[in-house]
N, CA, C and O atoms as CSV, one atom per row, in Angstrom:
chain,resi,resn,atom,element,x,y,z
A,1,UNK,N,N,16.563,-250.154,-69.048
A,1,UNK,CA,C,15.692,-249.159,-69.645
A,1,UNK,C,C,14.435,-249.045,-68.793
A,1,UNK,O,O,13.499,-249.707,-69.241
A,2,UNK,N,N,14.120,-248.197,-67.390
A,2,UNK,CA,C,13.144,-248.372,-66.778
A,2,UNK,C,C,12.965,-246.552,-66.714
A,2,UNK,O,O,13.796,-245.728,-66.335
A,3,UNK,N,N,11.626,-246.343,-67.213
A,3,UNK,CA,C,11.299,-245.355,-67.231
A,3,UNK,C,C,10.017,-245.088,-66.594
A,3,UNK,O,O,9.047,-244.920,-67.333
A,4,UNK,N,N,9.866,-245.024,-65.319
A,4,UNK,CA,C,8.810,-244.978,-64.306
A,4,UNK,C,C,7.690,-244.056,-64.625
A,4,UNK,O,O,6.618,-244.418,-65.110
A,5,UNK,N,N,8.023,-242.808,-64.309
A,5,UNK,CA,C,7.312,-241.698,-64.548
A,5,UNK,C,C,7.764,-241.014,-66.133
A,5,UNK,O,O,8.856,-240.509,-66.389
A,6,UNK,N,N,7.020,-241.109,-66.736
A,6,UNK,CA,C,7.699,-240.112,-67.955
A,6,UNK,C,C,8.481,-239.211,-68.049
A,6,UNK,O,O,8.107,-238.512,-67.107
A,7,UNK,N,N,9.546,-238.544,-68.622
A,7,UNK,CA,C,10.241,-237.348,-68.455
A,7,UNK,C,C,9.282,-235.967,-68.889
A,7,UNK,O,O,9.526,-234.783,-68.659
A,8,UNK,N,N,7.883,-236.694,-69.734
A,8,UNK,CA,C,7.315,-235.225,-70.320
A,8,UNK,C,C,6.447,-235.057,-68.893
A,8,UNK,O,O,6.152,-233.935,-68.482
A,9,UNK,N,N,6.124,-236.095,-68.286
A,9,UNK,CA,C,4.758,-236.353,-67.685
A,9,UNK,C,C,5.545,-235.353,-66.057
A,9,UNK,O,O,5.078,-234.673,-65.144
A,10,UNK,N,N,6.415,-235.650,-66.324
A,10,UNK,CA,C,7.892,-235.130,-64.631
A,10,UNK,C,C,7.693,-234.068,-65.187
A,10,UNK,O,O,6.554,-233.676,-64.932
A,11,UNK,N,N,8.503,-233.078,-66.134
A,11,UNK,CA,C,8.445,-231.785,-66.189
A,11,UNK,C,C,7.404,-231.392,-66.361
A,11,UNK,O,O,7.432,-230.182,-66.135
A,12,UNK,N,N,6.147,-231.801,-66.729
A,12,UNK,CA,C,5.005,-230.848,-67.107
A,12,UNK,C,C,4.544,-230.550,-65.796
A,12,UNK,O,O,4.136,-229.416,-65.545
A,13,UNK,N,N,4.570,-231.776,-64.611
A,13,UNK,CA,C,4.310,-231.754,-63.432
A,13,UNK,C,C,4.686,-230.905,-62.591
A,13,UNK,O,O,3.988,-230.360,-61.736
A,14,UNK,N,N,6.689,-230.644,-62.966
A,14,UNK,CA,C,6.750,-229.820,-62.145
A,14,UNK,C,C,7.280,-228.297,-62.836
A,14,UNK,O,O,8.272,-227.634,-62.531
A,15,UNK,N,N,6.441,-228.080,-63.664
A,15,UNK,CA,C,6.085,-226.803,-64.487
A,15,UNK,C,C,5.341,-225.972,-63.593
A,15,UNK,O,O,5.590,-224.767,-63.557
A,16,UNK,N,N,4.276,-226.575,-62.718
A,16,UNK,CA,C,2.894,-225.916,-62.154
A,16,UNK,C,C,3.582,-225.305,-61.011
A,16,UNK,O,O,4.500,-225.700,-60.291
A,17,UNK,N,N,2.809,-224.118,-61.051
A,17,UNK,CA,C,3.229,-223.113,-60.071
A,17,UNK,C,C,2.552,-223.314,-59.154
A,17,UNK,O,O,3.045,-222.897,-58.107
A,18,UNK,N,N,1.213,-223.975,-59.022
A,18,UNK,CA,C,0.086,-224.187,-57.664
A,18,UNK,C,C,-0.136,-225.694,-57.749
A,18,UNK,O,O,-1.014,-226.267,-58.394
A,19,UNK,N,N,0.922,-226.298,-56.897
A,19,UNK,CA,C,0.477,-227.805,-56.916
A,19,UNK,C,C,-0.429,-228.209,-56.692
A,19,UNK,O,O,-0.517,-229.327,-57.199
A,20,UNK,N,N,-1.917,-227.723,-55.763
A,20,UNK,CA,C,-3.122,-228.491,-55.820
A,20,UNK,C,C,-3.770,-228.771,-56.694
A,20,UNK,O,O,-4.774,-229.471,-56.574
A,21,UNK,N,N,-3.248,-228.170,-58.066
A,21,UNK,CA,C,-4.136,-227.810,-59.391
A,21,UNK,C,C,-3.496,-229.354,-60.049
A,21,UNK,O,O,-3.919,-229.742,-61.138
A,22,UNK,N,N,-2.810,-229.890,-59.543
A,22,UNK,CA,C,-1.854,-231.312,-60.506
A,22,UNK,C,C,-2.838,-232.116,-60.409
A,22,UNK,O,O,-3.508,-232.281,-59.389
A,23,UNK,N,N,-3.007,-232.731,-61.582
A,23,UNK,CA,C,-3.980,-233.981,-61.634
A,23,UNK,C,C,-3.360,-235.530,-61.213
A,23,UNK,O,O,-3.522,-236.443,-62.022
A,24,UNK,N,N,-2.644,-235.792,-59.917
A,24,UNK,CA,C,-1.727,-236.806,-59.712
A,24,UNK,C,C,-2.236,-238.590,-60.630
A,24,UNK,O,O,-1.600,-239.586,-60.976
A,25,UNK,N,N,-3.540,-238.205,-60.688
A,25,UNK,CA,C,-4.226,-239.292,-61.001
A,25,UNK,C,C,-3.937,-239.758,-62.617
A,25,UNK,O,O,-4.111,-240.955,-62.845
A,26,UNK,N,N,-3.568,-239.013,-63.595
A,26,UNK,CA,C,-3.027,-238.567,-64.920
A,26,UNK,C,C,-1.713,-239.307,-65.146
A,26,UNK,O,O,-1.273,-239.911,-66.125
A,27,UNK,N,N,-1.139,-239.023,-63.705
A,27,UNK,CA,C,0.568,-238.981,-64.030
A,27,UNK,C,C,0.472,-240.869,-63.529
A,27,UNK,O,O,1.114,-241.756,-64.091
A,28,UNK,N,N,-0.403,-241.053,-62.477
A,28,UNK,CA,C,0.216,-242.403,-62.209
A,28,UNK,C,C,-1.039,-242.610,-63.063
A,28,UNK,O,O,-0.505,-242.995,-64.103
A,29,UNK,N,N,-1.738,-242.609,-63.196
A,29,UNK,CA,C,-2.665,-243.956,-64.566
A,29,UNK,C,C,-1.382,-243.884,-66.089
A,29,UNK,O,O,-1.003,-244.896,-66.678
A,30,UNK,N,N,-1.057,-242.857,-66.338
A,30,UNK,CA,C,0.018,-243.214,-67.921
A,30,UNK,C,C,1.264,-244.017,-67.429
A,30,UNK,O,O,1.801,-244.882,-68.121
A,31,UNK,N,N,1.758,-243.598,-65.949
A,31,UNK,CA,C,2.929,-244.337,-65.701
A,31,UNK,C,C,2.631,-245.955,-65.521
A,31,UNK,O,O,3.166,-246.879,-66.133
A,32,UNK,N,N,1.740,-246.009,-64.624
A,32,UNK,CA,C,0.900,-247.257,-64.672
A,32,UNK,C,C,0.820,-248.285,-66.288
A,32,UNK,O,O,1.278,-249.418,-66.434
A,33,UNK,N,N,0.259,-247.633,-67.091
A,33,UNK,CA,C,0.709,-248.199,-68.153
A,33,UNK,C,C,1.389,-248.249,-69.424
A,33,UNK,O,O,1.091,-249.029,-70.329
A,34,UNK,N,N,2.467,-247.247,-69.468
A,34,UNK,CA,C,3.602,-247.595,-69.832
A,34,UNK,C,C,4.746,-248.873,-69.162
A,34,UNK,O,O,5.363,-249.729,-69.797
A,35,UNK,N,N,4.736,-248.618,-67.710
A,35,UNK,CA,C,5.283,-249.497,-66.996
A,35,UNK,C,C,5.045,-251.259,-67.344
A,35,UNK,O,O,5.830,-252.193,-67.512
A,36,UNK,N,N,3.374,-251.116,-67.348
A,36,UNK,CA,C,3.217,-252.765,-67.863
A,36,UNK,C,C,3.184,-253.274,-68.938
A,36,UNK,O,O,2.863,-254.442,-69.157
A,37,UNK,N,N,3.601,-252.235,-69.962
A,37,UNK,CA,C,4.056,-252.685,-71.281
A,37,UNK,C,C,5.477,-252.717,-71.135
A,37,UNK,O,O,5.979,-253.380,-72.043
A,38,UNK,N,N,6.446,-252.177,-70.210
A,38,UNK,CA,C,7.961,-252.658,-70.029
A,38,UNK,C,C,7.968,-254.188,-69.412
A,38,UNK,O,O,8.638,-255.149,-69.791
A,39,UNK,N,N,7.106,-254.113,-68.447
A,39,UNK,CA,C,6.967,-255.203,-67.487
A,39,UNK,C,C,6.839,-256.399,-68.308
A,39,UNK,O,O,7.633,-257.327,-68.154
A,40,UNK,N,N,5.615,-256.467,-69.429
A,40,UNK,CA,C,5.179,-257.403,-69.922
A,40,UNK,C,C,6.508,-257.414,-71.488
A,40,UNK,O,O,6.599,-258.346,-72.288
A,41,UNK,N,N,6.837,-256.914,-71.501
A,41,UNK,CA,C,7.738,-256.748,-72.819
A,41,UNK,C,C,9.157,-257.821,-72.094
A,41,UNK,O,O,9.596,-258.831,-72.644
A,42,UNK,N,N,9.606,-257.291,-70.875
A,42,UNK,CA,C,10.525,-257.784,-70.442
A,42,UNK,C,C,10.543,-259.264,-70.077
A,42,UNK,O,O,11.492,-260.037,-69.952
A,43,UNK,N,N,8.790,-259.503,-69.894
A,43,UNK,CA,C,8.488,-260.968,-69.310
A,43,UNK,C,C,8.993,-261.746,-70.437
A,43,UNK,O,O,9.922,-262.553,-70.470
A,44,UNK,N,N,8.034,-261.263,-71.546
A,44,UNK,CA,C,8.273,-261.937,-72.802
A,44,UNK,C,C,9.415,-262.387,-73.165
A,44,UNK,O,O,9.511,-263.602,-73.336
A,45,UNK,N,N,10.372,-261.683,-73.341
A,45,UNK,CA,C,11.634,-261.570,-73.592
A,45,UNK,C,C,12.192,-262.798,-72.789
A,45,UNK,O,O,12.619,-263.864,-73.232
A,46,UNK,N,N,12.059,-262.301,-71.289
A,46,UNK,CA,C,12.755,-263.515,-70.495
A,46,UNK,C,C,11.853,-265.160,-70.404
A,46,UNK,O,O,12.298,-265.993,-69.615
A,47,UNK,N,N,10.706,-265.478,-71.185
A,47,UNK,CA,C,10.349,-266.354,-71.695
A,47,UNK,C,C,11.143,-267.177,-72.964
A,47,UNK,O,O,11.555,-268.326,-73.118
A,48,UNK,N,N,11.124,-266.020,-73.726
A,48,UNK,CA,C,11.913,-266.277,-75.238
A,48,UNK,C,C,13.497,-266.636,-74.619
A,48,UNK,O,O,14.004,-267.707,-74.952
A,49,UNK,N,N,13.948,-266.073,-74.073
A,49,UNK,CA,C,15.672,-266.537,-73.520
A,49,UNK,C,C,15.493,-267.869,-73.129
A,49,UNK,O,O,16.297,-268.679,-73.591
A,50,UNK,N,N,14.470,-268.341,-72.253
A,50,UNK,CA,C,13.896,-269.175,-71.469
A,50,UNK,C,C,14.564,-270.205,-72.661
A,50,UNK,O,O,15.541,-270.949,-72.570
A,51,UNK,N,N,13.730,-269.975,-73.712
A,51,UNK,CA,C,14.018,-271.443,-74.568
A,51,UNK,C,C,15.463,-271.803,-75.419
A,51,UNK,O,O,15.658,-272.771,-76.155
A,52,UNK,N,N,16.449,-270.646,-75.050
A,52,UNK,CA,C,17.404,-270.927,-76.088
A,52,UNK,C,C,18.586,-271.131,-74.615
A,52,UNK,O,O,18.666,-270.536,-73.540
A,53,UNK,N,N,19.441,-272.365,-75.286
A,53,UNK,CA,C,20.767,-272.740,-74.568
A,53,UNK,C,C,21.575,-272.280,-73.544
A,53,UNK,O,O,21.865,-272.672,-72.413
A,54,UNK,N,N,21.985,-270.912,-74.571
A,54,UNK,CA,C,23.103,-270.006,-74.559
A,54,UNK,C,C,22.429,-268.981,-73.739
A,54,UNK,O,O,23.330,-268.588,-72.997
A,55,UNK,N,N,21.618,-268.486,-73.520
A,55,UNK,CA,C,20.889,-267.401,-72.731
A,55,UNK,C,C,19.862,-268.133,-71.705
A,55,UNK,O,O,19.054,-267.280,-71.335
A,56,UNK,N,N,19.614,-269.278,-71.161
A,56,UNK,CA,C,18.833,-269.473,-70.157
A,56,UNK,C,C,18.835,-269.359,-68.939
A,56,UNK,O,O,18.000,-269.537,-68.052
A,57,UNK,N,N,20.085,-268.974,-68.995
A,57,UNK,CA,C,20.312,-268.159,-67.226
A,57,UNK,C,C,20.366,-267.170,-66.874
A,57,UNK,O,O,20.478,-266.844,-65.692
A,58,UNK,N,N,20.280,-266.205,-68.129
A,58,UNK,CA,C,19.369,-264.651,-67.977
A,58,UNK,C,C,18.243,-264.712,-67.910
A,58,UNK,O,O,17.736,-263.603,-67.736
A,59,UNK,N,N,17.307,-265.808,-67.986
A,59,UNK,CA,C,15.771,-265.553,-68.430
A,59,UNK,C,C,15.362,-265.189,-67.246
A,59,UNK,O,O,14.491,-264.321,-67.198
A,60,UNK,N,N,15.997,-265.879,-65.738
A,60,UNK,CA,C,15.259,-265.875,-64.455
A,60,UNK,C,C,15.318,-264.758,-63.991
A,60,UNK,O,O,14.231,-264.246,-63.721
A,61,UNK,N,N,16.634,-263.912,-63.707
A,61,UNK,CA,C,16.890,-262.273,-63.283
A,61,UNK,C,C,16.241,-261.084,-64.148
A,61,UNK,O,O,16.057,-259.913,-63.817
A,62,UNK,N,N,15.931,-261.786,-65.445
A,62,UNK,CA,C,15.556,-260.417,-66.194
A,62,UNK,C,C,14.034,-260.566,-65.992
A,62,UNK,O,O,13.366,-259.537,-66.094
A,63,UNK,N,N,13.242,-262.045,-65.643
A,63,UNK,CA,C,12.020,-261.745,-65.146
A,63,UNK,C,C,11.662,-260.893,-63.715
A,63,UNK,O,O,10.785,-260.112,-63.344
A,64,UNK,N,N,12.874,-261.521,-63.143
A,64,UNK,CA,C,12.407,-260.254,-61.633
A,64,UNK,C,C,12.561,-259.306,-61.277
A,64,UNK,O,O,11.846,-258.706,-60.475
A,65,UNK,N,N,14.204,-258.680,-62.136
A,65,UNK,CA,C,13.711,-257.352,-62.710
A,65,UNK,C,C,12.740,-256.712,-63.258
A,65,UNK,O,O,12.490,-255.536,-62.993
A,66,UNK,N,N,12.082,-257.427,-64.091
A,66,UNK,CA,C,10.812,-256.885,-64.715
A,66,UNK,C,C,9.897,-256.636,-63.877
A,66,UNK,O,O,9.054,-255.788,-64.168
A,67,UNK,N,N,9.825,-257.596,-62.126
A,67,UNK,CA,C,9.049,-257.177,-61.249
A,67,UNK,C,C,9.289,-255.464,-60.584
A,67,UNK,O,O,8.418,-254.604,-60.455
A,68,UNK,N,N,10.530,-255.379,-60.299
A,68,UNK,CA,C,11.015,-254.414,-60.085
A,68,UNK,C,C,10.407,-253.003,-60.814
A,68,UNK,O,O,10.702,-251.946,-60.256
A,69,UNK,N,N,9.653,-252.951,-61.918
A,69,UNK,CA,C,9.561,-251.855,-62.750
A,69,UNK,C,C,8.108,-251.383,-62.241
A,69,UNK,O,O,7.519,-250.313,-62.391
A,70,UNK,N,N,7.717,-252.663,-61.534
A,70,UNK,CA,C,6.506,-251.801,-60.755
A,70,UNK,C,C,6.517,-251.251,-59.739
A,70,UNK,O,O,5.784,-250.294,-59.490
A,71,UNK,N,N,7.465,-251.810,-58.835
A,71,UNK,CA,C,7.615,-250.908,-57.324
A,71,UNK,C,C,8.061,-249.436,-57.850
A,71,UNK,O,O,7.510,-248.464,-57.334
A,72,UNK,N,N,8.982,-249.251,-58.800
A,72,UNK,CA,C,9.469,-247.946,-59.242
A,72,UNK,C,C,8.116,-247.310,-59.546
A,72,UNK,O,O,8.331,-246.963,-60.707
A,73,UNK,N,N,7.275,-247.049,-59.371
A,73,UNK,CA,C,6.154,-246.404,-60.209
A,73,UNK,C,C,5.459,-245.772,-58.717
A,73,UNK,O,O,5.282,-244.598,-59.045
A,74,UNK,N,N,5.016,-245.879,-57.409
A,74,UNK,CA,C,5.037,-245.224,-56.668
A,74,UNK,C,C,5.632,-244.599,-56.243
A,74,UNK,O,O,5.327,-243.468,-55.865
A,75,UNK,N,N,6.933,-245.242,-56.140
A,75,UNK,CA,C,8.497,-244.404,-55.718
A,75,UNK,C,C,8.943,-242.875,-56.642
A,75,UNK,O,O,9.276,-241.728,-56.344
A,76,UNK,N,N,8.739,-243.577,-57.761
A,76,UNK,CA,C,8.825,-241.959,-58.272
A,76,UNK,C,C,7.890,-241.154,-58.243
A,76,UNK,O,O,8.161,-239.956,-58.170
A,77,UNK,N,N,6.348,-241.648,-58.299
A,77,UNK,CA,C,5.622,-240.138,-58.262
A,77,UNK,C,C,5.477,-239.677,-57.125
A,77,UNK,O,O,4.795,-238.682,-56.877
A,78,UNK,N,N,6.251,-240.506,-56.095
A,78,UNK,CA,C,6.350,-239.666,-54.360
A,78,UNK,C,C,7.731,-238.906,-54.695
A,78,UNK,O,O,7.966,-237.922,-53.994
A,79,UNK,N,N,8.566,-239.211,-55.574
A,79,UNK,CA,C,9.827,-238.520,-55.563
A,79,UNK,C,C,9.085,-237.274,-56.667
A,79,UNK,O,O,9.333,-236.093,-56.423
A,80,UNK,N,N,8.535,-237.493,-57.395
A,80,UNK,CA,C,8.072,-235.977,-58.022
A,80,UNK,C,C,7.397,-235.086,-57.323
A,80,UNK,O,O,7.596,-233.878,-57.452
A,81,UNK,N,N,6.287,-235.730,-56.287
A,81,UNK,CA,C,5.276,-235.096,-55.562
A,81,UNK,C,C,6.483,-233.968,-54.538
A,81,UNK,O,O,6.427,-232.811,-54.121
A,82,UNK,N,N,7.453,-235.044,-54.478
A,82,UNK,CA,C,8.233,-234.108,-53.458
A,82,UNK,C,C,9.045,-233.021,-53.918
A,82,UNK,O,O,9.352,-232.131,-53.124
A,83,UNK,N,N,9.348,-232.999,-54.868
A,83,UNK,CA,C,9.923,-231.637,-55.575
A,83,UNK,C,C,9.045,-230.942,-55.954
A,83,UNK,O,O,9.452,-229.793,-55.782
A,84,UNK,N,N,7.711,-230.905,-56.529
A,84,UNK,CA,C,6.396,-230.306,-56.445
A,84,UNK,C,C,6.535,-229.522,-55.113
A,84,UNK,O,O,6.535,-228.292,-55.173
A,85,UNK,N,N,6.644,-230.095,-54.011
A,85,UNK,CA,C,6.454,-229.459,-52.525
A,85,UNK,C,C,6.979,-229.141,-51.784
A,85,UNK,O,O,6.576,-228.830,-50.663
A,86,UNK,N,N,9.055,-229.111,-52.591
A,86,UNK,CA,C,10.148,-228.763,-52.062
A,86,UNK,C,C,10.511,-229.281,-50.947
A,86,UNK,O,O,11.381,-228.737,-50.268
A,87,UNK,N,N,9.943,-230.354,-50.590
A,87,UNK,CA,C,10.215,-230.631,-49.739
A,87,UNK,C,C,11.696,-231.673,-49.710
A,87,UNK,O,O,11.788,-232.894,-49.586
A,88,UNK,N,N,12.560,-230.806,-49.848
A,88,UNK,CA,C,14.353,-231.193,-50.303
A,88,UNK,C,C,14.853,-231.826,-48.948
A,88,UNK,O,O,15.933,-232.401,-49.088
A,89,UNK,N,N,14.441,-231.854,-47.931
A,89,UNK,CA,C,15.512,-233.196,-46.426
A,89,UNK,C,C,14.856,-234.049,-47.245
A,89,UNK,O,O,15.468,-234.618,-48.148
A,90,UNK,N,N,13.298,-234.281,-47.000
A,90,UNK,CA,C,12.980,-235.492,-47.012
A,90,UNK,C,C,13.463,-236.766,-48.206
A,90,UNK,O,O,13.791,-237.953,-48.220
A,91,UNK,N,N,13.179,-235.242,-49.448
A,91,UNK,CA,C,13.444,-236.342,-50.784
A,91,UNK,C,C,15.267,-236.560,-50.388
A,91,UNK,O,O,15.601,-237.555,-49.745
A,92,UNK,N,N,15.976,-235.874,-50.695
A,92,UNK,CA,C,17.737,-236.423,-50.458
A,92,UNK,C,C,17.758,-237.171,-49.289
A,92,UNK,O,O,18.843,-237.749,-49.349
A,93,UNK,N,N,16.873,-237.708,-47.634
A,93,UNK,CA,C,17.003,-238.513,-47.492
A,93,UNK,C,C,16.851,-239.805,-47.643
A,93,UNK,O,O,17.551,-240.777,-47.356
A,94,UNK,N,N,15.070,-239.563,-48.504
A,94,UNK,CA,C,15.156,-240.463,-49.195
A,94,UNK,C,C,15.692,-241.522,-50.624
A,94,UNK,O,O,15.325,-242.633,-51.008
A,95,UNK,N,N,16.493,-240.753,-51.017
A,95,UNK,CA,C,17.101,-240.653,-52.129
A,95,UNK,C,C,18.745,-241.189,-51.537
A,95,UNK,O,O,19.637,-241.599,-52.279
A,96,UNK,N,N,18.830,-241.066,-50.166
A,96,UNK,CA,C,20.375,-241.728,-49.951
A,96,UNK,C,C,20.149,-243.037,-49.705
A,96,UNK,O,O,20.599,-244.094,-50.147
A,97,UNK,N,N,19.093,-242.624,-48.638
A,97,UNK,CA,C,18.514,-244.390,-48.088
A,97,UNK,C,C,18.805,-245.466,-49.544
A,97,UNK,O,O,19.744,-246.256,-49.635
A,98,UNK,N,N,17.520,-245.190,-50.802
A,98,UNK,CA,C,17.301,-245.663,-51.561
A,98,UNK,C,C,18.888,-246.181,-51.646
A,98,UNK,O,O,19.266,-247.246,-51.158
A,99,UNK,N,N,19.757,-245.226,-52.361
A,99,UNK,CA,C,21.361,-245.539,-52.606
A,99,UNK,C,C,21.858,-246.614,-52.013
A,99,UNK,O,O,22.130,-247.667,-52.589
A,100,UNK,N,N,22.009,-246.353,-50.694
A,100,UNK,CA,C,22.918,-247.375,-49.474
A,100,UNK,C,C,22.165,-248.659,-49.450
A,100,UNK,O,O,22.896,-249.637,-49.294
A,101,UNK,N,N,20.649,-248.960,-49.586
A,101,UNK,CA,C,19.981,-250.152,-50.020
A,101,UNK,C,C,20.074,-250.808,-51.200
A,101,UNK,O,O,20.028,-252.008,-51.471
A,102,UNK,N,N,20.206,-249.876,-51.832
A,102,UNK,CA,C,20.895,-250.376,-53.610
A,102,UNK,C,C,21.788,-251.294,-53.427
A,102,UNK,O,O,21.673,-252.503,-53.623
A,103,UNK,N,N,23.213,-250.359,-52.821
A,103,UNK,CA,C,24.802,-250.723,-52.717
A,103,UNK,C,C,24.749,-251.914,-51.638
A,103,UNK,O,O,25.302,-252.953,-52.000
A,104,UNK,N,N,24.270,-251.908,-50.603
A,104,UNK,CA,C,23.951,-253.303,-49.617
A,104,UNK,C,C,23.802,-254.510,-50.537
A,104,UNK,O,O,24.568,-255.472,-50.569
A,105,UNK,N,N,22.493,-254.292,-51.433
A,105,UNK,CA,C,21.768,-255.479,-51.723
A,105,UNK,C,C,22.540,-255.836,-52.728
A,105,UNK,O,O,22.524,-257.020,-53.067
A,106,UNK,N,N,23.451,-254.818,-53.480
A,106,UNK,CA,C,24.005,-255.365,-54.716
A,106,UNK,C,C,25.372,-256.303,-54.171
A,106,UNK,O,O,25.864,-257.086,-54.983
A,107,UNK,N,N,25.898,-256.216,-52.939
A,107,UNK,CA,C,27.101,-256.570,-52.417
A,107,UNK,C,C,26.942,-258.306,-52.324
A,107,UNK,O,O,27.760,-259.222,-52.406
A,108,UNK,N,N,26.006,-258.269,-52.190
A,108,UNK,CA,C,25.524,-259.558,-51.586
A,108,UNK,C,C,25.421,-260.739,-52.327
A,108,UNK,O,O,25.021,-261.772,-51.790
């Protein structure tokens, strides 16, 4: 459940017909903290696993996932900024890269 940029906070963004008028500062301060209430929700959680038997060997991956929910939070508002600015090579190359680094790291 990682929800970086908001879905209202994404479309309202890219609603605007004159992107200089976007308040970018809006979109990453709410993503910013929504994110560290996932972050910190997830810590918790993988604390609480921490202490029970049967689940203590999820506690360690679901904490560093939880790190993970912050790198997503620049990444997407450069992936919104870029549909804001159409700028379509760059984002689908960046958007394959992302993929093939996914699929690498998950192999492993």
């Amino acid at each position: 459940m990682s929800i970086s940029i908001d879905e209202d906070i994404s479309t309202h963004v890219l609603q605007h017909r004159d992107p200089a008028r976007i308040d970018w500062q809006i979109a990453v301060y709410r993503s910013y903290c929504h994110e560290y209430c996932y972050v910190w929700n997830n810590t918790y959680r993988a604390g609480f696993l921490s202490l029970t038997s049967h689940y203590a060997g999820a506690a360690l991956p679901l904490a560093a996932l939880a790190a993970v929910l912050l790198i997503e939070i620049p990444s997407s508002i450069r992936q919104t900024m870029m549909q804001v600015e159409h700028d379509w090579a760059r984002f689908r190359a960046l958007m394959l890269a992302g993929a093939v680094i996914g699929n690498a790291t998950a192999c492993l």
